[in-house]
C-alpha positions in Angstrom: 69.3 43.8 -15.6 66.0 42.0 -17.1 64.2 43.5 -13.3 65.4 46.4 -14.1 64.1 46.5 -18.1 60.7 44.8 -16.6 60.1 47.4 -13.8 61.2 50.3 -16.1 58.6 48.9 -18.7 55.9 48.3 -15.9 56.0 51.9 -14.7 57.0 53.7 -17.7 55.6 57.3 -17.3 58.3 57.2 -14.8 61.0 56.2 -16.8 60.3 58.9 -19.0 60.3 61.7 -16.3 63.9 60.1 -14.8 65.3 59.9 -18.2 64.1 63.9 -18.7 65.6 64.4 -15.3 68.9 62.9 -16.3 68.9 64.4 -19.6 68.2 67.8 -18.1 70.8 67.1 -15.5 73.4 66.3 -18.2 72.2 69.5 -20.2 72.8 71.7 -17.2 75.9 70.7 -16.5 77.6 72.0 -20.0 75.1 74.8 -20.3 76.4 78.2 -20.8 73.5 79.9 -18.4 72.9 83.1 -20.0 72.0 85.9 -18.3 67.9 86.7 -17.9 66.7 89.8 -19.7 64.0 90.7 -17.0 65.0 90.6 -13.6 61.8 89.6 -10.9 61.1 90.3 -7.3 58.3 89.4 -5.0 57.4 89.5 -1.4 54.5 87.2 -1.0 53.0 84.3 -2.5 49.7 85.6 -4.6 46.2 84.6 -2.4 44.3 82.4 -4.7 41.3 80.8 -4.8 40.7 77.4 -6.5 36.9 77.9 -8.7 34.9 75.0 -9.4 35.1 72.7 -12.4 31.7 73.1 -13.4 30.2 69.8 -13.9 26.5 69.5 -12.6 24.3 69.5 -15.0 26.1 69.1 -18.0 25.1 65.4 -18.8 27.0 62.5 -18.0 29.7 62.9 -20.7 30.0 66.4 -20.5 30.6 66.2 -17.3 33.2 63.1 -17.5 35.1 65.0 -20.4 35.2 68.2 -18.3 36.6 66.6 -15.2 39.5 64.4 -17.2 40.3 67.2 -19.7 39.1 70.9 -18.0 41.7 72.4 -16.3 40.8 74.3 -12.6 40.7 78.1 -13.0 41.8 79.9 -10.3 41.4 83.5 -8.9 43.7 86.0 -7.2 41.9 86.8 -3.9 44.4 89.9 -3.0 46.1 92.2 -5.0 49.5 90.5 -6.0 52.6 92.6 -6.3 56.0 92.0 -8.1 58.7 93.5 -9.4 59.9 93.4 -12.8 63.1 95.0 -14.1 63.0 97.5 -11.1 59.4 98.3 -11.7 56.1 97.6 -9.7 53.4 96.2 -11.1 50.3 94.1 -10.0 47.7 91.4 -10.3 44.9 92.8 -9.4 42.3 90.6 -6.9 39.5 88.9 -8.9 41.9 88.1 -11.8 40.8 84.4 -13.2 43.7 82.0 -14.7 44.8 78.8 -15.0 47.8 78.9 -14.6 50.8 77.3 -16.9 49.6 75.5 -20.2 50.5 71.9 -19.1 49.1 68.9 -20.9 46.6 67.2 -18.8 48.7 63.9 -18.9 51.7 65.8 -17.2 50.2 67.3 -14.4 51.1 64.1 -12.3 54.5 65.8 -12.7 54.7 69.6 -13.7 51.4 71.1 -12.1 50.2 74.2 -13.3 50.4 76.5 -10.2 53.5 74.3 -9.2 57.2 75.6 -10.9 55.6 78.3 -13.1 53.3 79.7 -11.3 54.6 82.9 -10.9 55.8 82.7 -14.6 52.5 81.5 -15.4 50.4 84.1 -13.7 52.1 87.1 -14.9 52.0 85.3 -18.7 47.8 84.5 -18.2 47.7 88.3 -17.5 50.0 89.7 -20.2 48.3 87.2 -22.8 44.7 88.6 -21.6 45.1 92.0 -21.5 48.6 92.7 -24.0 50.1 94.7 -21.4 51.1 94.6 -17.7 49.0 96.9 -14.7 51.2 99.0 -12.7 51.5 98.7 -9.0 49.4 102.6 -9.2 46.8 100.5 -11.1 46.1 103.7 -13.8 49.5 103.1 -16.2 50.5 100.0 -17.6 53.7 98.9 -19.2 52.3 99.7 -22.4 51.5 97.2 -25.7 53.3 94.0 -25.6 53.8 91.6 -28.3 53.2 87.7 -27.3 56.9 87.1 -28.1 58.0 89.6 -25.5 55.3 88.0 -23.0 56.3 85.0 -23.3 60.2 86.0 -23.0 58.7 87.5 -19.4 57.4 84.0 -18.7 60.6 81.9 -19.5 62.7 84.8 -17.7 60.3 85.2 -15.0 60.4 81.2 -14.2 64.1 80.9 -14.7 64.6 83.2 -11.6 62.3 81.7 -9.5 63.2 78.1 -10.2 65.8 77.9 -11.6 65.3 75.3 -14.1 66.9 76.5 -17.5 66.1 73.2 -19.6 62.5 72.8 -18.5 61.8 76.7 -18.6 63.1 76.8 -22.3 61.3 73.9 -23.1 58.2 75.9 -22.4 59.2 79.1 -23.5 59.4 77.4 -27.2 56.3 75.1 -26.4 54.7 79.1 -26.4 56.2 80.0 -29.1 54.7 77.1 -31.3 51.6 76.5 -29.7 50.9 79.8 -27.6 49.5 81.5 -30.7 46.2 80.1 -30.1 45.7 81.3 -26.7 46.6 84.9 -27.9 44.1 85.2 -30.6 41.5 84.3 -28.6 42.1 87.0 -26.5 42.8 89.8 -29.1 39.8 88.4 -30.3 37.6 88.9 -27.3 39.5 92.2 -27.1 40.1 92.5 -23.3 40.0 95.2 -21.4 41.5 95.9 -17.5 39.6 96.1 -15.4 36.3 94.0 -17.1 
């Protein structure tokens, strides 16, 4: 038992993810999955390219804080179509994001284009722009709110993955924290197609 305590101690960011894996497992278990509000299709992956983290030339500390805390940005290379509640929309090709809003620390464990990607995708765009494109790229779903956004996201994920805990877990880490991201954009005032 004292190996076990020492090891557990040694190597504890991975105690913490097995004790979140057996509490989620435990949580699963008794949960009462409710039904997803948006239903979500696809029929290929999206084509993205990875951008550079932009460190040359910005000084030797700059440059350090930009590789341990910047987070890659990535962009969609094709046109990326889904399906959401039995209606097509897309993501159109040169569309930058980053993917889900993971802390730095975690992405040994929950990448950002990993699980949520396609949760995370559709979310960067909605968040940007306040709407989603339709597949005819003229209409668009029409003003969103950042609450119903971010329900896409969680709904969006829980299809794909099929992770209920985890996927709440970020749907509220949105609804806390998420606010931030949002006013930027409404603040830059986005437009499709910029």
């Amino acid at each position: 038992m004292e190996l076990l305590i020492s090891l557990a101690m040694k190597f504890w960011q991975w105690s913490i993810v097995i004790a979140f894996i057996i509490i989620g497992f435990i949580i699963n278990l008794f949960d009462k999955k409710k039904a997803v509000s948006n239903t979500f299709a696809y029929t290929a992956m999206p084509s993205m390219k990875p951008l550079p983290i932009k460190t040359k030339g910005k000084g030797f500390f700059k440059g350090v804080l930009l590789w341990l805390l910047g987070t890659r940005q990535w962009e969609i290379a094709n046109d990326w179509e889904y399906t959401l509640n039995g209606n097509k929309y897309v993501v159109p090709a040169g569309f930058k994001f980053d993917g889900a809003s993971i802390p730095k620390f975690l992405h040994t464990f929950l990448s950002p284009v990993g699980v949520l990607l396609m949760g995370g995708l559709v979310h960067d765009y909605a968040y940007k722009y306040e709407t989603l494109l339709r597949a005819n790229k003229r209409d668009t779903l029409g003003k969103i709110s950042q609450k119903r956004a971010d329900e896409i996201f969680r709904d969006i994920n829980i299809e794909n993955n099929g992770f209920y805990v985890m996927n709440w877990l970020a749907y509220w880490s949105l609804r806390v924290g998420g606010f931030v991201a949002w006013n930027g954009h409404r603040k830059r005032n986005s437009k499709i197609g910029e």
